[in-house]
Legacy VTK file of the C-alpha trace (Angstrom):
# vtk DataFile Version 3.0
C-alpha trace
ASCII
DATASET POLYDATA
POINTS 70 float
6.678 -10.832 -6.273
9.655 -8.616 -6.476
10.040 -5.129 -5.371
10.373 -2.762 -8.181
8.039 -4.487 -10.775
5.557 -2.600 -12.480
2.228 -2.403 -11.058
3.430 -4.146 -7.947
0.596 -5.069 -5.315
1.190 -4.534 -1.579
-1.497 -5.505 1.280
-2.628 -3.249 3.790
-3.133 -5.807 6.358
0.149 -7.468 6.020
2.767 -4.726 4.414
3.911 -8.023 2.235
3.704 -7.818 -1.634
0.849 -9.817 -3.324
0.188 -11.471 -6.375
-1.240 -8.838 -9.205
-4.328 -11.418 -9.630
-4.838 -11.109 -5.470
-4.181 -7.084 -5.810
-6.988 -6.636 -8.437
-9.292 -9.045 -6.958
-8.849 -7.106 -3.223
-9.196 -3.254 -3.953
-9.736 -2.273 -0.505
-7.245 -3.271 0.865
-4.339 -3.888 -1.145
-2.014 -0.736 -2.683
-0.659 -0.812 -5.686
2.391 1.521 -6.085
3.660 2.535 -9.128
7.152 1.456 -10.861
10.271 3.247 -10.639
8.978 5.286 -7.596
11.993 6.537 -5.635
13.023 8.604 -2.419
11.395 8.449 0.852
7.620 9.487 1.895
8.942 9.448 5.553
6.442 6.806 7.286
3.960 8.595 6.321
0.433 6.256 6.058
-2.329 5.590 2.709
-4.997 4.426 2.390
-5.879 1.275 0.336
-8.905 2.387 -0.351
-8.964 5.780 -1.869
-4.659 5.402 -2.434
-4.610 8.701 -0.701
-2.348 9.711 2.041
-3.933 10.141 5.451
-3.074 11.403 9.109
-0.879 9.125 11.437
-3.728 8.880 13.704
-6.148 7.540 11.198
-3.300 5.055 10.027
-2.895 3.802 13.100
-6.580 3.785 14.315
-7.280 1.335 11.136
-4.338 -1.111 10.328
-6.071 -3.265 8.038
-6.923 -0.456 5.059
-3.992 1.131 5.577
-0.365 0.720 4.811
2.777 2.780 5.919
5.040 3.989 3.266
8.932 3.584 4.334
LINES 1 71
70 0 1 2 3 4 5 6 7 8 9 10 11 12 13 14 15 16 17 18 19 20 21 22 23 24 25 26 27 28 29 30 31 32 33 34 35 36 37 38 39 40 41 42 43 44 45 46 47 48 49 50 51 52 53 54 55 56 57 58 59 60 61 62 63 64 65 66 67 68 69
């Protein structure tokens, strides 16, 4: 899957894009981000859970539901 595509699907575990069919089927821990997003969030980490943003140290205390934003 390309970046930029609508509804694109991104794991938590691996930071690679998925399949929409693997995204839906894996809620917790895949992200989906929205299309024609732009600028930065600044490493910042979410959660592919809840989709929210959360601290550094929780991002980094639990790799595989979380994914850092570039």
């Amino acid at each position: 899957m390309s970046k930029g595509k609508s509804g694109s699907y991104r794991s938590a575990i691996s930071g690679r894009y998925v399949t929409t069919a693997h995204g839906r089927r894996s809620p917790g821990t895949t992200v989906r981000e929205a299309s024609g997003k732009s600028g930065s969030t600044g490493g910042s980490y979410r959660s592919a859970i809840s989709g929210r943003f959360v601290t550094s140290a929780h991002g980094k205390r639990s790799p595989s539901t979380t994914t850092r934003e570039k």
